[in-house]
C-alpha positions as CSV (number, residue, x, y, z in Angstrom):
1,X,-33.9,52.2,49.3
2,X,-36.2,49.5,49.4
3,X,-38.3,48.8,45.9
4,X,-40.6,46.2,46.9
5,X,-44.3,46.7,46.6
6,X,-45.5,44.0,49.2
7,X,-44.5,44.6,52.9
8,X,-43.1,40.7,53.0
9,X,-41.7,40.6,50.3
10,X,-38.3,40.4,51.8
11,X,-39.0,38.3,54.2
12,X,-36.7,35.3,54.6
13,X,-38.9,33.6,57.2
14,X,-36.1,33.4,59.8
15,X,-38.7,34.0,62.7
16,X,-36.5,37.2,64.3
17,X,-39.6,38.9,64.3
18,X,-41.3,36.3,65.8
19,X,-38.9,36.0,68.8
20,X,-39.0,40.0,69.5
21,X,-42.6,40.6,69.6
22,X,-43.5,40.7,73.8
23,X,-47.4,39.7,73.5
24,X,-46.8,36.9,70.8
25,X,-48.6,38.5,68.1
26,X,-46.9,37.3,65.6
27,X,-46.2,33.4,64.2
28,X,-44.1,31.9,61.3
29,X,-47.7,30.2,60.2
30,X,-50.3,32.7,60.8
31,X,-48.5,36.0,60.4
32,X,-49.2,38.8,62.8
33,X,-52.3,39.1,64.8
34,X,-52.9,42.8,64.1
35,X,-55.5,42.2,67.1
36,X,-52.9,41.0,69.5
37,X,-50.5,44.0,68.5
38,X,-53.0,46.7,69.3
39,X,-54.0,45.5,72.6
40,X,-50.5,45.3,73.8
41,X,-50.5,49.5,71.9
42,X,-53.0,50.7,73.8
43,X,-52.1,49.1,77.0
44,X,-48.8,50.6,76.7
45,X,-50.2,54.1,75.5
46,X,-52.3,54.0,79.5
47,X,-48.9,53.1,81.2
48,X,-46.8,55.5,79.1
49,X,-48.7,58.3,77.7
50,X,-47.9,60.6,75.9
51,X,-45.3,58.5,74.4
52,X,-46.0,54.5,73.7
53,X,-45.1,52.1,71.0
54,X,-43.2,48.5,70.4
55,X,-41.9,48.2,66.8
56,X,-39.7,45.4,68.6
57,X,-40.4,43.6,65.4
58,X,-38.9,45.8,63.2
59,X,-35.7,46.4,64.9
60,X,-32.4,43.8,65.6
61,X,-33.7,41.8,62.6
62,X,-32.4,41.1,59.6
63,X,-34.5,43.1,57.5
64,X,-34.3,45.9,59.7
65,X,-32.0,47.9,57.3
66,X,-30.9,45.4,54.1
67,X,-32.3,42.7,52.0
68,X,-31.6,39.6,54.0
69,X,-29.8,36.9,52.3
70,X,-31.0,33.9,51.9
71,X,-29.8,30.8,53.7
């Protein structure tokens, strides 16, 4: 369960995210450039098709699955 009601809330600013994400789409001072992340989407949805997605950014960090603790 996760009761937050703004999708950062958790975040610890570790920069996992930051590290996963292939196209660089995302940065510790801007946040993610939802521009960036789409391109890389739809590029993969021609090479893959039916089936395409990332979500690189959401997995093998530490608020994948828990409330990170804070250093």
């Amino acid at each position: 369960e996760r009761p937050y009601t703004k999708v950062y809330e958790y975040c610890t600013m570790c920069g996992a995210c930051v590290k996963r994400c292939p196209v660089q789409a995302i940065s510790l001072e801007e946040g993610k450039n939802h521009n960036i992340c789409h391109a890389w989407l739809m590029k993969t949805k021609e090479l893959c098709a039916p089936r395409f997605g990332c979500g690189l950014c959401q997995t093998k960090v530490p608020c994948e699955n828990r409330i990170p603790k804070k250093k």
